[in-house]
C-alpha angles and dihedrals in degrees: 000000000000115000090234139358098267095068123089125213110222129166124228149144144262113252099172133347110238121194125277101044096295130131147206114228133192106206116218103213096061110000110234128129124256133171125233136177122229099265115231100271098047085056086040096061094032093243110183119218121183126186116288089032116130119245143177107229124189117205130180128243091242100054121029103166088074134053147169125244104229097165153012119223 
């Protein structure tokens, strides 16, 4: 569930893996290539994600070049 109304919930996934926890994704609604950073929970619990996984990204109306991983599917 988005935090506020201004984010937006895409799924995507992982091209390459960058340091310090920040990823190249590949959207699939309209296939183009964001980053995004690991969000908090996923750090919390140690989740791994590895390129080619699946993921949900929010991203917020006034920046769509950068996201938020909130969840592995």
């Amino acid at each position: 569930m988005p935090l506020n109304s201004k984010t937006i919930s895409v799924e995507g996934i992982i091209e390459e893996a960058l340091p310090g926890l920040t990823f190249r994704i590949r959207l699939k609604t309209d296939n183009r290539e964001i980053l995004a950073y690991l969000g908090g929970r996923l750090k919390l619990h140690h989740i791994k994600v590895i390129p080619g996984d699946r993921v949900v990204v929010e991203t917020t109306a006034y920046d769509d070049k950068r996201g938020r991983i909130v969840r592995r599917l």
